[in-house]
LUMDO-149092 format. One record per residue: residue in three letters; z, x, y of N, C-alpha, C in turn. Coordinates in pm, whole numbers, padded with zeros to 5 digits, always signed. Atoms other than C-alpha are relative to their C-alpha. Layout:
ALAZXYZXYZXY...
This chain:
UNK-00059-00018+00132+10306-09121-09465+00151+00005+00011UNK-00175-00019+00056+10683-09191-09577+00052+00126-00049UNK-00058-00144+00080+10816-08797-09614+00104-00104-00148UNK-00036+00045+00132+11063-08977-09772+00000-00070-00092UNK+00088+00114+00197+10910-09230-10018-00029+00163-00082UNK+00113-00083+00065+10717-08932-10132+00103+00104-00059UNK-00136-00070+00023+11084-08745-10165+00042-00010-00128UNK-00062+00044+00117+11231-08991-10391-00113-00028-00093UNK+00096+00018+00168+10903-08997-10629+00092+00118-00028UNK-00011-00144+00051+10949-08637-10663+00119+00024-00067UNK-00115-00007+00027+11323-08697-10709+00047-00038-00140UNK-00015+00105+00106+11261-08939-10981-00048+00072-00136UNK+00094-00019+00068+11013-08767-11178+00074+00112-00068UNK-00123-00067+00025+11253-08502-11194+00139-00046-00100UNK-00099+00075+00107+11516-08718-11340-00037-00076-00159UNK+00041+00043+00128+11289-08843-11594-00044+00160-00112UNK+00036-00153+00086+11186-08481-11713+00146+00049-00048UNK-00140-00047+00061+11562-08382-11745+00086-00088-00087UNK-00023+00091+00141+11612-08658-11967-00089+00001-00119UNK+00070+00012+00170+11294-08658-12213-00014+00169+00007UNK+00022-00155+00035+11257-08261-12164-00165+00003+00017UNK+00183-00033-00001+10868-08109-12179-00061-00041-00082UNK+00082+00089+00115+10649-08350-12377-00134+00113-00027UNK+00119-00115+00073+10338-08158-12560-00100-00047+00128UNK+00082+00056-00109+10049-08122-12344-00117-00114-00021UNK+00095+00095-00002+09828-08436-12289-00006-00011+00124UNK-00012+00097-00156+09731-08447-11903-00054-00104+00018UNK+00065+00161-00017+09658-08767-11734+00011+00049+00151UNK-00040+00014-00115+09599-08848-11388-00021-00166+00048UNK-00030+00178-00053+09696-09221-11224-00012-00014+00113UNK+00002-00002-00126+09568-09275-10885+00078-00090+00012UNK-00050+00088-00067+09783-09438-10654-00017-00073+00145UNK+00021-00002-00122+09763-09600-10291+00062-00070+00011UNK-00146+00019-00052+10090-09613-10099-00006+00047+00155UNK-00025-00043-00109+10166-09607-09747-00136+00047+00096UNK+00097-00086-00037+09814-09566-09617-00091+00150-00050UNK+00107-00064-00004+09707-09284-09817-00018+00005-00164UNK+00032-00009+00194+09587-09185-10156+00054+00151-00098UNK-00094-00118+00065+09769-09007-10422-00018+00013-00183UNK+00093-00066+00165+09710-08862-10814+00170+00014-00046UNK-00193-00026+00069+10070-08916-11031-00086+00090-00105UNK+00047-00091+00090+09961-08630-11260+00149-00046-00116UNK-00117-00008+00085+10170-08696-11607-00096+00055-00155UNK+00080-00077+00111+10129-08529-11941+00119-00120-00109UNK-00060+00114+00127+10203-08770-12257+00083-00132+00035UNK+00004+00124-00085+10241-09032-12041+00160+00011+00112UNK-00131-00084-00131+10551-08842-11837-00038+00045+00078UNK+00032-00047-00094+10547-08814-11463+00032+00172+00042UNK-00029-00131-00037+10492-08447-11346+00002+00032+00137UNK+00005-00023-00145+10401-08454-11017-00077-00086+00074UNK+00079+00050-00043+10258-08659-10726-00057+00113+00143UNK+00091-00053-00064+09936-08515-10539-00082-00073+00089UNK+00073+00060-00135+09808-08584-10190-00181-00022-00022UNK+00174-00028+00101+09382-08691-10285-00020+00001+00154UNK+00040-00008-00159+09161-08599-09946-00130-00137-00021UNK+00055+00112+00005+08949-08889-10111+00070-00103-00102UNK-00027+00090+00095+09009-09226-10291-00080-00002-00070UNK+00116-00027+00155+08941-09230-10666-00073-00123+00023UNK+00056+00105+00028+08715-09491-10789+00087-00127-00012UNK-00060+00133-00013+08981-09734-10875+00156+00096+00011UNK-00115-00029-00051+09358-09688-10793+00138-00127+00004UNK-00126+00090-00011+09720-09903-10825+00029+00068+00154UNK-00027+00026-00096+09793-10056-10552+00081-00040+00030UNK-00127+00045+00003+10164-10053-10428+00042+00010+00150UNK-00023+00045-00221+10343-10142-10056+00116+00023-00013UNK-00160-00034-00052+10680-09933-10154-00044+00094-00112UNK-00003-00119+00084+10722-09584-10275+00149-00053-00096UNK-00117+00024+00130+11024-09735-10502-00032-00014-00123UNK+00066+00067+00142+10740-09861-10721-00054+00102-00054UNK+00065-00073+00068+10581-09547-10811+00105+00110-00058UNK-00058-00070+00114+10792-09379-11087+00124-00144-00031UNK-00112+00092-00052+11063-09707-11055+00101+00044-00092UNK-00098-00044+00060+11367-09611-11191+00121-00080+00047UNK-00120+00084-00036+11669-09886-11204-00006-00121-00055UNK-00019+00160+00075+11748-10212-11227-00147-00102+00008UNK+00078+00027+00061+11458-10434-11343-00086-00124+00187UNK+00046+00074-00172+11237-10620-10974-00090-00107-00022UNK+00030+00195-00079+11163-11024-10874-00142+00070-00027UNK+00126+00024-00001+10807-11047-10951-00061-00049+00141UNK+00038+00024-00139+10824-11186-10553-00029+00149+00038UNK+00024-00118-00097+10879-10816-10455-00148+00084-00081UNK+00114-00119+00063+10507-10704-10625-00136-00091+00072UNK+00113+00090-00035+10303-10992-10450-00094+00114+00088UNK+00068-00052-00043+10191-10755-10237-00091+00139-00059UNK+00024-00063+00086+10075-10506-10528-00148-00021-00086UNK+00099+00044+00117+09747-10471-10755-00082+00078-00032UNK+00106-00109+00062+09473-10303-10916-00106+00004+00075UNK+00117-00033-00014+09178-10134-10692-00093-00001-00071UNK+00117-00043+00140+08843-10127-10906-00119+00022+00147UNK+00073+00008-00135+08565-10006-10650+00015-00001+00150UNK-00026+00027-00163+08580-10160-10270+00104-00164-00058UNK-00083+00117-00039+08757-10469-10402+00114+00007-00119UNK-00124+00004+00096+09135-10503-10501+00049-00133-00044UNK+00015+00102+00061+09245-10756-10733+00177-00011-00023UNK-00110+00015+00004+09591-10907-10707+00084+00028-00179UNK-00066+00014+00054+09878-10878-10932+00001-00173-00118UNK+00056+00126+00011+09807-11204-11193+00152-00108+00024UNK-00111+00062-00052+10065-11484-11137+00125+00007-00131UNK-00109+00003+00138+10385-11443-11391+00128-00077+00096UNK-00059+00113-00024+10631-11695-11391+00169+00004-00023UNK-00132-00045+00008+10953-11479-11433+00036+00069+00048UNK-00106-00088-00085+11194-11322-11235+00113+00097-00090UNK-00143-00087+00086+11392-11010-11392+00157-00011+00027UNK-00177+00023-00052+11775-11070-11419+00046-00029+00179UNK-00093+00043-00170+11874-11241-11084+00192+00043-00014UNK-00167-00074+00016+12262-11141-11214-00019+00062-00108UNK-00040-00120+00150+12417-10904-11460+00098-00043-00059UNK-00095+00126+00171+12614-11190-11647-00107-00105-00002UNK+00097+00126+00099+12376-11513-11601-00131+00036+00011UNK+00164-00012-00045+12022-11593-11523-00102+00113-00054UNK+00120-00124+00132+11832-11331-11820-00114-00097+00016UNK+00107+00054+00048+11534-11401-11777-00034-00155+00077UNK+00007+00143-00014+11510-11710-11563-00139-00033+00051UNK+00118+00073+00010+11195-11907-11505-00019-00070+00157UNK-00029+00069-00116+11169-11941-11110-00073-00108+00023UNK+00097+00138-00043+10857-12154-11107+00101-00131-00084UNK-00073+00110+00058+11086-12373-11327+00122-00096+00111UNK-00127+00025-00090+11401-12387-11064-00150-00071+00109UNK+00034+00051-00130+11096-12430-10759-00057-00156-00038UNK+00042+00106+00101+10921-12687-10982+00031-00157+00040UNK-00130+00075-00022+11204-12889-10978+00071-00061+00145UNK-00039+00016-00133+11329-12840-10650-00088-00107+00090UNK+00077+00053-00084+10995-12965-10489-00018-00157-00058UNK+00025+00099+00064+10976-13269-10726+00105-00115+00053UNK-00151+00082-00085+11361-13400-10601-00035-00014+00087UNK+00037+00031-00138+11310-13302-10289-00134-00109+00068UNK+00105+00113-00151+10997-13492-10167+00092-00171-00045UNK-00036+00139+00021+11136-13815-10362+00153-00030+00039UNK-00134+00032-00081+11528-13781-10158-00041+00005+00115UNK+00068+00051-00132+11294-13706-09867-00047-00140+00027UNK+00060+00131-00079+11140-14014-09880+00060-00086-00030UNK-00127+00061-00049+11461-14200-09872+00004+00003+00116UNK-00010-00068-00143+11558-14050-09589-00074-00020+00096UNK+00133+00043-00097+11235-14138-09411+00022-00099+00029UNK+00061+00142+00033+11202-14449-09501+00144-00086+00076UNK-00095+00057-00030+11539-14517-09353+00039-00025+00182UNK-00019-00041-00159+11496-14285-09028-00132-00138+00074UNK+00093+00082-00052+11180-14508-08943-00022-00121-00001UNK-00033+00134-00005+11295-14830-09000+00093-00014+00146UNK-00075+00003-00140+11550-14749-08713-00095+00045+00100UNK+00087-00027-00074+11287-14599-08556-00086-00103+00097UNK+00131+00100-00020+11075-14918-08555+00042-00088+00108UNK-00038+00071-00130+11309-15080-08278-00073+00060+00120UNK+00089-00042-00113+11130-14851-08027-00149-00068-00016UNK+00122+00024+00033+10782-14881-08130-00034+00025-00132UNK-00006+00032+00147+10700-15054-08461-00103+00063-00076UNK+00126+00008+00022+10328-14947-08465+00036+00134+00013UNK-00048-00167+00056+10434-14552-08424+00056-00013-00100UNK-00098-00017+00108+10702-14577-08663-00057-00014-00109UNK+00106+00025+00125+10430-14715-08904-00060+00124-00053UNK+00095-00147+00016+10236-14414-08836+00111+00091-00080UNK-00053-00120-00011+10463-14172-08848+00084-00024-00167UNK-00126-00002+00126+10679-14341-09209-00164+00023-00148UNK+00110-00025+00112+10292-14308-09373-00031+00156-00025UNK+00046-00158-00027+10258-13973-09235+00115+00096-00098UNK-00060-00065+00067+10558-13883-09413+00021-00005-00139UNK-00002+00008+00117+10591-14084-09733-00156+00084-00065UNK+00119-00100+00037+10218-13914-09801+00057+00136-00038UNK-00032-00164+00015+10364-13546-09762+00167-00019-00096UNK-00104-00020+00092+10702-13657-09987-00086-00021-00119UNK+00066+00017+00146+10456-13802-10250-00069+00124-00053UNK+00047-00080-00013+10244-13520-10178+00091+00126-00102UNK-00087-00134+00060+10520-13267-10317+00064-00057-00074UNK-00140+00044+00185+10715-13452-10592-00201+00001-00075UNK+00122-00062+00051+10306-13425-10723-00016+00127-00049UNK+00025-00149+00058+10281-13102-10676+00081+00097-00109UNK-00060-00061+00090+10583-13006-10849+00041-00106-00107UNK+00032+00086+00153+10525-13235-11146-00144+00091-00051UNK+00176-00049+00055+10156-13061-11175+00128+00145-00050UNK-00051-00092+00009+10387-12720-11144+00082+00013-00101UNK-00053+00053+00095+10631-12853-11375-00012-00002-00130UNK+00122+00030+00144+10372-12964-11641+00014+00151-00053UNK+00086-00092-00007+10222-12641-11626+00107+00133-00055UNK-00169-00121+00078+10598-12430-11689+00053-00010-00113UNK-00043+00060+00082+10697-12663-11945-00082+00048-00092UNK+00039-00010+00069+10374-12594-12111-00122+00078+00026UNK+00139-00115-00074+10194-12278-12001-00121-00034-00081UNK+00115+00003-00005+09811-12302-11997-00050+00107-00126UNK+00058-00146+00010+09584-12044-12155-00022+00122+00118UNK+00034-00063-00125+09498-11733-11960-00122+00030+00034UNK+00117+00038-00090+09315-11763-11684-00058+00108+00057UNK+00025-00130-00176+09092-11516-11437+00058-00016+00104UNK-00131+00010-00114+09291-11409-11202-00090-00035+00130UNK+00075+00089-00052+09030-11543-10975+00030-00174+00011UNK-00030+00153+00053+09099-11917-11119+00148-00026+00031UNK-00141-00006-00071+09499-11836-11117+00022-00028+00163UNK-00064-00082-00177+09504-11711-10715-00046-00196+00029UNK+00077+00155-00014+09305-12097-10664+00158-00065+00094UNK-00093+00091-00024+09519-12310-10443+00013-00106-00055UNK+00040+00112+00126+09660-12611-10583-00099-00136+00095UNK+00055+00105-00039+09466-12927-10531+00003-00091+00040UNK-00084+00085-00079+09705-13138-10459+00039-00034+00126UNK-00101-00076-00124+09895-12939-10183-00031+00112+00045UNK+00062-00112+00022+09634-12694-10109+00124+00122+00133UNK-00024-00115-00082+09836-12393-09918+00116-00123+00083UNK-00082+00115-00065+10097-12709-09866-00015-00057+00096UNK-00024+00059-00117+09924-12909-09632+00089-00125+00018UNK-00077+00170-00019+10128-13260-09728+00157+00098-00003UNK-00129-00021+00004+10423-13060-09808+00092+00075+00102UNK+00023-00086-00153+10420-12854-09450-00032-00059+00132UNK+00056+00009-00107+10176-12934-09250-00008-00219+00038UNK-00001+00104-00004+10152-13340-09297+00137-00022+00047UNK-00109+00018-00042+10528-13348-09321+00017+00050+00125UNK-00074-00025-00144+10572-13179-08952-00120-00046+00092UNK+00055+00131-00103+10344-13416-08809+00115-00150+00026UNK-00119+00152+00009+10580-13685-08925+00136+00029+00097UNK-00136-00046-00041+10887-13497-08817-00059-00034+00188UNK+00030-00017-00154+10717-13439-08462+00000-00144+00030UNK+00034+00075-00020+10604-13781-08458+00170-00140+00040UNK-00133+00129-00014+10989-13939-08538+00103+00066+00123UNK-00060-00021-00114+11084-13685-08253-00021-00053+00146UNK+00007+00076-00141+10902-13867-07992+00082-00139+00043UNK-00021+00145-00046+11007-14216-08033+00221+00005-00020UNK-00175-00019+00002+11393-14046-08081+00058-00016+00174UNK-00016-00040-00138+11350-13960-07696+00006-00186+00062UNK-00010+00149-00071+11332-14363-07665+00101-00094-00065UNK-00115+00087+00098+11603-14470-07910+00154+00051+00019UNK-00129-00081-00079+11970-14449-07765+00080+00031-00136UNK-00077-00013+00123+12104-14410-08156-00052+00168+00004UNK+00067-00135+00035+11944-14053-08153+00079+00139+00194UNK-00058-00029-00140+12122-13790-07912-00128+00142+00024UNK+00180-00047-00031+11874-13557-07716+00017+00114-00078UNK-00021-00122+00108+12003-13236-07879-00025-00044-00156UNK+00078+00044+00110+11918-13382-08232-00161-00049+00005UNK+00124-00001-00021+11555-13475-08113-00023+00114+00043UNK+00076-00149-00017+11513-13122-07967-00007+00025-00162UNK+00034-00087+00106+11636-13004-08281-00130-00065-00067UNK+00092+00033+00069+11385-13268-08470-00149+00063+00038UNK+00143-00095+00019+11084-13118-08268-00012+00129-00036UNK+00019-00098+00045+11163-12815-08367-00024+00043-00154UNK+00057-00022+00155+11172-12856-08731-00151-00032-00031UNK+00189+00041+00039+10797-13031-08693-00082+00132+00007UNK+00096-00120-00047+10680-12713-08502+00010+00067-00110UNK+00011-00073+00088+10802-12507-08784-00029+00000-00118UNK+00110+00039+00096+10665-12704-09066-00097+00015+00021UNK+00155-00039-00052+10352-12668-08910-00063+00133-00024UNK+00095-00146-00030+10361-12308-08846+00015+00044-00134UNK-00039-00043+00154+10495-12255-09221-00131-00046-00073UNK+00127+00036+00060+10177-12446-09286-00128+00078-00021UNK+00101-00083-00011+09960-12240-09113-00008+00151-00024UNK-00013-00186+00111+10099-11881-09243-00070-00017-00103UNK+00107-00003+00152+09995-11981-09579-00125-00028-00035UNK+00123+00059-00026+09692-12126-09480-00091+00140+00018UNK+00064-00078-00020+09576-11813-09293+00058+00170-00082UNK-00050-00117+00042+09833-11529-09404+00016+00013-00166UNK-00011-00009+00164+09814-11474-09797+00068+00041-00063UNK-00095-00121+00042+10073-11197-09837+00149-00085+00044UNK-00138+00064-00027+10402-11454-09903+00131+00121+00060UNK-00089-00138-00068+10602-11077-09783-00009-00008+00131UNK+00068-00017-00125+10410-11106-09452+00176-00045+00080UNK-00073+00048-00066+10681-11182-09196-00048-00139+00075UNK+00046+00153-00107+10463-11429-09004+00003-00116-00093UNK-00037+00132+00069+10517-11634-09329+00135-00034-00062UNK-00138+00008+00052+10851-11529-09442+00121-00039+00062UNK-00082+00001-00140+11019-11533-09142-00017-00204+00051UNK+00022+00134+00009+10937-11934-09079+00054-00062-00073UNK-00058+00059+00134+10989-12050-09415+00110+00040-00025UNK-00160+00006-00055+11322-11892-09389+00089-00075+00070UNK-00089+00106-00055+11478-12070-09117-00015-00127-00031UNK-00028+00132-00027+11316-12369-09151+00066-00044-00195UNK-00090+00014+00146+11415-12373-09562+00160-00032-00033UNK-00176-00058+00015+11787-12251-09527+00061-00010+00116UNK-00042+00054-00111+11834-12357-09157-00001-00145+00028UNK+00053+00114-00086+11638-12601-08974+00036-00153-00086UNK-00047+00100+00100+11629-12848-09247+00094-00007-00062UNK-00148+00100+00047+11949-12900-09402+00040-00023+00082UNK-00029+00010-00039+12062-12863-09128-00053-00180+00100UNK+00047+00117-00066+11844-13154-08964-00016-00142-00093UNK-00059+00098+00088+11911-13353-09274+00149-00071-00006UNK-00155+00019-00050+12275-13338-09214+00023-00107+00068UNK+00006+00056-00163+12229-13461-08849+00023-00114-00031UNK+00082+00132-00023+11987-13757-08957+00119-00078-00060UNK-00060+00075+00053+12261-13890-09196+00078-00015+00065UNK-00140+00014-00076+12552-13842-08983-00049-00129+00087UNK+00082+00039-00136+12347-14009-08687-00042-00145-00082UNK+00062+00132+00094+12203-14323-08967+00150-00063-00003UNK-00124+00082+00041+12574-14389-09063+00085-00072+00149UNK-00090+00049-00137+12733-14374-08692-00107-00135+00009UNK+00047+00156-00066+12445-14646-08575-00010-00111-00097UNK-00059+00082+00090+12534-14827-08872+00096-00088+00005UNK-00111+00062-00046+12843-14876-08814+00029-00022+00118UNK-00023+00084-00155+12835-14979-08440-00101-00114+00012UNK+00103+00123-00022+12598-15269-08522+00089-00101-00052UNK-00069+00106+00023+12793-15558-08504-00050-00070-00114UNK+00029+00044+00117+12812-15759-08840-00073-00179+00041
């Protein structure tokens, strides 16, 4: 147990009583389960009074993975930071359902902004400037071996089509929310790009695949093919977090999709262009 998670409830609950004062009596009690154990927010007229250690779990119980969340008091929290959050009923807990807004990212713009809208977007560009980019690396490619390069420019245009798809379905779907769904039906991977295998796991086959035949093409220097196998490996493993790990918080999936997001790849986008233009221009006219 967090002494101090369990500090700053107490701290909080406090601060909310010395602002509304002693409400009439109505008790309530709100199980919680935080930190491994189970706990009873006792409040009267729907004001927190106190939180209580339970030696059993109630029947059903909110389910939270940061004592910040139980009384929250402040500025308004990313719908990312609750993925790991949800309602107990029985032996089985039932996620948080999917909402499609992020509270104030600043305190002048972005009220209210619409992230699935920004990712949407993002994934829709991106696969279709990716597969430029492909289509360019594997044409140079094809001087080594024409019949890899084949492979490897299908392996990729698939996983760019693959994700300008998915975020057109995603797209659709922001532009013109659905009805609501069971959160059963919601959690559903998509169908497209289930748990992103074209947009992950297909794409760092390709990547791996344009790292081998780099090791045979003198336009490619070896430190840019290390780096290229390394971006494959980590598309891959970004593949397989989401595949097996469910909790996007997890480190074994956050931690991946980090570098290779905001590292590996721009950075190995950079490279490829720099590296396309130099053997460009040393090919005699």
């Amino acid at each position: 147990m967090s002494q101090s998670g369990r500090d700053a409830v107490a701290e909080r609950i406090s601060r909310v009583q010395a602002v509304l004062g002693s409400p009439p009596p109505a008790p309530a009690v709100v199980p919680f389960e935080v930190d491994g154990g189970s706990w009873a927010l006792q409040t009267m007229a729907g004001l927190p009074q106190a939180l209580v250690e339970q030696d059993a779990p109630a029947d059903w119980a909110v389910v939270v993975d940061d004592w910040s969340l139980v009384v929250p008091l402040g500025e308004p929290r990313g719908i990312g930071t609750l993925r790991g959050c949800g309602i107990r009923l029985g032996a089985e807990t039932w996620p948080l359902p999917p909402v499609f807004e992020v509270d104030r990212l600043d305190s002048v713009a972005f009220t209210k902004v619409q992230n699935a809208l920004l990712y949407s977007l993002c994934l829709l560009i991106g696969g279709l400037l990716s597969l430029v980019a492909l289509v360019a690396l594997f044409e140079r490619l094809g001087e080594a071996d024409a019949q890899v390069a084949m492979l490897g420019l299908m392996l990729g245009a698939i996983s760019a089509v693959g994700a300008t798809i998915h975020g057109g379905y995603d797209l659709a779907n922001v532009l013109n929310p659905p009805g609501e769904l069971p959160a059963a039906v919601a959690a559903l991977p998509s169908q497209i790009d289930p748990r992103g295998l074209l947009t992950f796991g297909v794409a760092g086959l390709a990547v791996l695949i344009a790292g081998s035949l780099m090791r045979r093409h003198l336009s490619f220097s070896p430190g840019f093919g290390a780096l290229t196998f390394l971006l494959g490996a980590l598309l891959i493993v970004v593949y397989l977090g989401r595949l097996i790990v469910l909790t996007p918080t997890s480190p074994l999936v956050l931690l991946p999709a980090a570098l290779t997001g905001f590292v590996v790849n721009p950075l190995w986008y950079l490279l490829l262009g720099l590296s396309l233009r130099a053997s460009r221009l040393e090919k005699p006219n």
